[in-house]
C-alpha positions in Angstrom: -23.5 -3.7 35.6 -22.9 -1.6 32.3 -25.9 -1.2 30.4 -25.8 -2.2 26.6 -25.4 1.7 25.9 -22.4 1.6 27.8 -20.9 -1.1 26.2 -21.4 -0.2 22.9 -19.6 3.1 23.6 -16.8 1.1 25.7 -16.5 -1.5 22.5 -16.9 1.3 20.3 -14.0 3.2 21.7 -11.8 0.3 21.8 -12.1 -0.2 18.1 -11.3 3.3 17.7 -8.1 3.3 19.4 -7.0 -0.2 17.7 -7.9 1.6 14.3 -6.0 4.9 14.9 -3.2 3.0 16.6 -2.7 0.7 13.8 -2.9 3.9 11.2 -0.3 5.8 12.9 2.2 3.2 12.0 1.9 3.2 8.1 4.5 6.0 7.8 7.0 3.6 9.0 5.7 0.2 7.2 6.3 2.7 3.9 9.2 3.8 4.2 11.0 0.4 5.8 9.3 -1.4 2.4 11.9 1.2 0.3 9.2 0.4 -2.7 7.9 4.8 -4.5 5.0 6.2 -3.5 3.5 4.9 -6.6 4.4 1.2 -5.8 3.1 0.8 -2.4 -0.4 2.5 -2.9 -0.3 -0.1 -6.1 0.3 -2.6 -3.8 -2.1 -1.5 -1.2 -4.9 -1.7 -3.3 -4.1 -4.9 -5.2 -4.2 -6.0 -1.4 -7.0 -4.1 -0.2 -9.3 -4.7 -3.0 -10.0 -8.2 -2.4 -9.8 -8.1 1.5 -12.8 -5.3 1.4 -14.7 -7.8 -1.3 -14.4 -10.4 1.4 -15.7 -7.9 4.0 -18.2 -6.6 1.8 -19.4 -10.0 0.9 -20.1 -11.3 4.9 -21.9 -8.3 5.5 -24.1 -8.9 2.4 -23.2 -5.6 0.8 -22.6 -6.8 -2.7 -26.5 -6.5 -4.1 -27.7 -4.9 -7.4 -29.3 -1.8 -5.3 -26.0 -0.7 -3.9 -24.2 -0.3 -7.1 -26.3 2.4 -9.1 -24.4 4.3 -12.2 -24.3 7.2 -10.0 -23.1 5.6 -6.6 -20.4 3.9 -8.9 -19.6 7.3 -10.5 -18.9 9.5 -7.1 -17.1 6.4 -5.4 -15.0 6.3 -8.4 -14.3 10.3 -8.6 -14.1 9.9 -5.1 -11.2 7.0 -5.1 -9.2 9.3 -7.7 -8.8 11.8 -5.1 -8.3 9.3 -2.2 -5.5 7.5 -4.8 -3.6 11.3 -5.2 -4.1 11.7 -1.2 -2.3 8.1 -0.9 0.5 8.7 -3.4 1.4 12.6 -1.9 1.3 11.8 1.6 3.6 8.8 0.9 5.9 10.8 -1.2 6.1 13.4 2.2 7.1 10.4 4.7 10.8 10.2 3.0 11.2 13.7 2.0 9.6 15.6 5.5 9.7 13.0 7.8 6.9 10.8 9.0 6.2 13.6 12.1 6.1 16.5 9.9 4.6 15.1 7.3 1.6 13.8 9.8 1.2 17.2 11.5 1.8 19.1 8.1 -1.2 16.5 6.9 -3.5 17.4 9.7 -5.0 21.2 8.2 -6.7 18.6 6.4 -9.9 19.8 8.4 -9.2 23.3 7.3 -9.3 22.1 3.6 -12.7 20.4 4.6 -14.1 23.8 5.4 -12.8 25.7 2.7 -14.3 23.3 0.2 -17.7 23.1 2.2 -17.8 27.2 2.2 -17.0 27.0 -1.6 -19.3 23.9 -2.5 -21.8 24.2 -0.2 -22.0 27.6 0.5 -21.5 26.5 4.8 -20.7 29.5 6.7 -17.0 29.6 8.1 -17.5 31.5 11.6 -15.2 33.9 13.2 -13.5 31.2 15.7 -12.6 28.8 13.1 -11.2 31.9 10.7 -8.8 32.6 14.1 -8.2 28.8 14.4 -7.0 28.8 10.9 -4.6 31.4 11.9 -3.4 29.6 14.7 -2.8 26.5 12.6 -1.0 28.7 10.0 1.0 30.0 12.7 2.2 26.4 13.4 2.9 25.4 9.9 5.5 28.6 9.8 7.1 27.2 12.7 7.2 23.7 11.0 8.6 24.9 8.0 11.0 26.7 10.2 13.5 24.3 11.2 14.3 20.8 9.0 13.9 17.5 11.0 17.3 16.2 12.5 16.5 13.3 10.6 15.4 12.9 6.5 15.1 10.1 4.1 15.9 12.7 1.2 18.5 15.6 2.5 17.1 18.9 0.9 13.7 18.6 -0.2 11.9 19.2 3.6 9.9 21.7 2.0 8.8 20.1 -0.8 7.6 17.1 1.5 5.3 19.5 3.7 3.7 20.8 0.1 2.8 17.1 -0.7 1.6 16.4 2.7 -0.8 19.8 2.0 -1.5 18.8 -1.3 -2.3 14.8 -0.1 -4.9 16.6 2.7 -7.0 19.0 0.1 -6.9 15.5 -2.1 -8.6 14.1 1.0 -10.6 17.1 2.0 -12.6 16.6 -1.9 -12.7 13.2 -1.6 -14.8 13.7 1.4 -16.6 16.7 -0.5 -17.5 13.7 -2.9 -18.6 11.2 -0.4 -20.8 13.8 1.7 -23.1 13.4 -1.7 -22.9 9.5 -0.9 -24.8 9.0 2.2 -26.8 6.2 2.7 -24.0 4.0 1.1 -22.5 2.0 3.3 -18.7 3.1 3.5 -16.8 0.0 2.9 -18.4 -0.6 -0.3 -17.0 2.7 -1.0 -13.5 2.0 -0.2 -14.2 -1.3 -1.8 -15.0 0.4 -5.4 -11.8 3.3 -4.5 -9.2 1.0 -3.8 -10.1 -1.2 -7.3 -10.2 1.9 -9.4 -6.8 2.5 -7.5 -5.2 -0.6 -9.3 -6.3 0.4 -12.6 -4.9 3.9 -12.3 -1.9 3.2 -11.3 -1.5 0.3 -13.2 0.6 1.7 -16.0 3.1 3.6 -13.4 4.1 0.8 -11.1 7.5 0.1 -11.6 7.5 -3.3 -11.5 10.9 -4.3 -12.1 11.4 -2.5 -8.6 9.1 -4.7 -6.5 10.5 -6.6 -3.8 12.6 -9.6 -4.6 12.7 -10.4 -0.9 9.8 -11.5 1.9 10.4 -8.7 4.2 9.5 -6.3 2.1 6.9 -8.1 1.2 4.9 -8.4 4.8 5.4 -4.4 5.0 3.1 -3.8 1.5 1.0 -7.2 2.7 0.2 -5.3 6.1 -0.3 -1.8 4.5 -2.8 -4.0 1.9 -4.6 -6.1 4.2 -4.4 -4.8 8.1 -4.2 -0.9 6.8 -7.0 -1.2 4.5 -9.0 -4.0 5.2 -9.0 -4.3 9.1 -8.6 -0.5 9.5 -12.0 0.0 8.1 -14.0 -2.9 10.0 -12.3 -1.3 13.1 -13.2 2.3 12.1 -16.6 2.3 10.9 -17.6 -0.1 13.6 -16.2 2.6 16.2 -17.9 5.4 14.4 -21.3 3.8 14.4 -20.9 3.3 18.1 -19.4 6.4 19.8 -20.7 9.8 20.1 -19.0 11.9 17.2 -17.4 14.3 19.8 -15.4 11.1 21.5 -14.1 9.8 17.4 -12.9 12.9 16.5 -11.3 13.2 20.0 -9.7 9.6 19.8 -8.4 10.6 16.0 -6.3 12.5 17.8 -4.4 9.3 18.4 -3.3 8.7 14.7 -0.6 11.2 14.9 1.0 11.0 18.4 1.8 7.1 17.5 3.4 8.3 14.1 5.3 10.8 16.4 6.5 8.2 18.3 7.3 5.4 15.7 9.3 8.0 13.6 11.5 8.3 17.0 11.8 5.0 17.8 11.8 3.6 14.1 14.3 6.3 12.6 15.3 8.4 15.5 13.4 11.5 14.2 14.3 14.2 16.9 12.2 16.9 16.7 13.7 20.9 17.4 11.6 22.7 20.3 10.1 25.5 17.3 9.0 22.1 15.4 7.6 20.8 18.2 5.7 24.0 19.5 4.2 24.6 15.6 3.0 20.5 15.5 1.4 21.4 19.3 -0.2 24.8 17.4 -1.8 22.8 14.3 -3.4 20.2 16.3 -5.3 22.4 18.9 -6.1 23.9 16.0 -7.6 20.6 14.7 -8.9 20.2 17.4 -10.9 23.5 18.0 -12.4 22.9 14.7 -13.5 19.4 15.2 -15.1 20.3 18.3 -16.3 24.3 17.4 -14.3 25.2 20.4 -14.7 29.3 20.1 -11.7 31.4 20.4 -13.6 34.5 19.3 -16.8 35.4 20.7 -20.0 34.7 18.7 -22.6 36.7 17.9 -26.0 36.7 19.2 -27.6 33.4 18.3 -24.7 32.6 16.4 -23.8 29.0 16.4 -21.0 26.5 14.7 -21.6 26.4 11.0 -22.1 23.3 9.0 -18.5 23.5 7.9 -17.1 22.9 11.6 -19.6 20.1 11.9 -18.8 18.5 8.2 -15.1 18.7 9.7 -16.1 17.2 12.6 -17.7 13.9 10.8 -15.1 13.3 8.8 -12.5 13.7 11.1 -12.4 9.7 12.3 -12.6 8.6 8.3 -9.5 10.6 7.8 -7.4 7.9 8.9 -7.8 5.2 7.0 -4.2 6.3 5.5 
């Protein structure tokens, strides 16, 4: 018989892989709904907003406590950057494709260190200084060669700088939220995602929304599944698993928007493309886990900055 241990961690890690396999498949939901970058994170948070209220509201997270000036302030600085992560990394999908633009998005844990060395003042160590230059490495060899397949002929390069720009958008927004602990993280998203509809409010296009249902059930799936059920799914997992086993399961997010870009849009990716996405997650990956590459000092350890990478490596997804 499993003990209750065991089945938290077995529970746990099915939630995880429902969560990342579900996030892996926004790419295509956004660009089948054919709506801007600006409509659909609209949408998803006109969506999302109340679906996290209703989530927020069973758990009995809506209470005076929660909501203090400064809570409401960080979320809020917070959402703006998770809002510009949103719109960028949905601009990427159509001009990079949704593999590069996934793999291009995942330094995100280099952007996390970088901001931690410069906020924090968290020591970078030698291994994840070489990782870094293994996962630059990689994004040469992406930028190399343009995907066989592209929504927007020409502009491959200007995709991977959104997908860049969406992950240091992520890597402060997780800067901001390190200064929220204690506050539980769906009433985070809960106060993002509403801020979300009032910023992009006036730049919705609105004329341009769909006039048909089809459309419809991608942006109501991106609203309610992506960013309602997403989060139950992750945050349960995370509060269950070791953190080694999440950012090891994370690793799921990408491979399945790998393989819905094949087999949505028949994205075939060149061997040097292939060998520089292989490059920038290992090199993920030896951060996330402080795998050393370069040996350490005496009494050296992994610094903070590998370990705030590592944390937020499984809230990363919730894309």
């Amino acid at each position: 018989m499993v003990n209750q241990s065991g089945k938290e961690i077995r529970r746990g890690a099915l939630e995880m892989i429902a969560a990342m396999s579900i996030s892996g498949t926004i790419g295509w939901l956004v660009v089948a709904s054919g709506q801007s970058p600006q409509n659909v994170v609209f949408v998803r948070c006109a969506l999302g907003a109340p679906t996290l209220l209703a989530i927020c509201a069973a758990l009995g997270l809506i209470r005076k406590e929660m909501l203090t000036w400064r809570t409401l302030a960080l979320a809020a600085a917070g959402g703006a950057a998770i809002v510009a992560n949103w719109v960028l990394l949905f601009a990427a999908y159509s001009r990079a494709s949704i593999s590069m633009a996934t793999v291009a998005y995942n330094t995100q844990p280099f952007m996390l260190v970088a901001l931690g060395a410069v906020v924090f003042r968290e020591r970078i160590t030698v291994s994840t200084a070489a990782w870094l230059g293994v996962a630059f490495i990689g994004l040469l060899l992406v930028v190399k060669v343009q995907p066989a397949v592209l929504a927007v002929p020409g502009q491959y390069l200007v995709g991977i700088g959104y997908s860049l720009g969406a992950a240091f958008f992520y890597a402060v927004s997780s800067i901001i939220t390190k200064r929220l602990k204690g506050t539980p993280p769906q009433l985070i998203a809960l106060i993002q995602v509403t801020l979300g509809v009032f910023l992009l409010a006036p730049f919705v296009d609105y004329g341009a929304l769909p006039h048909t249902s089809l459309p419809w059930a991608d942006l109501a799936t991106i609203g309610v599944v992506h960013t309602g059920l997403v989060y139950v799914l992750l945050y349960g997992a995370i509060q269950k698993l070791p953190t080694s086993m999440t950012a090891a399961l994370s690793f799921i997010y990408p491979i399945v928007a790998i393989v819905c870009d094949r087999f949505a849009f028949g994205q075939t990716l060149a061997w040097v493309q292939l060998a520089g996405a292989a490059l920038i997650l290992l090199a993920a990956a030896g951060v996330n886990f402080g795998w050393r590459i370069v040996p350490s000092r005496r009494g050296a350890r992994v610094g903070a900055a590998g370990g705030a990478a590592l944390r937020a490596r499984g809230s990363a997804q919730c894309k």
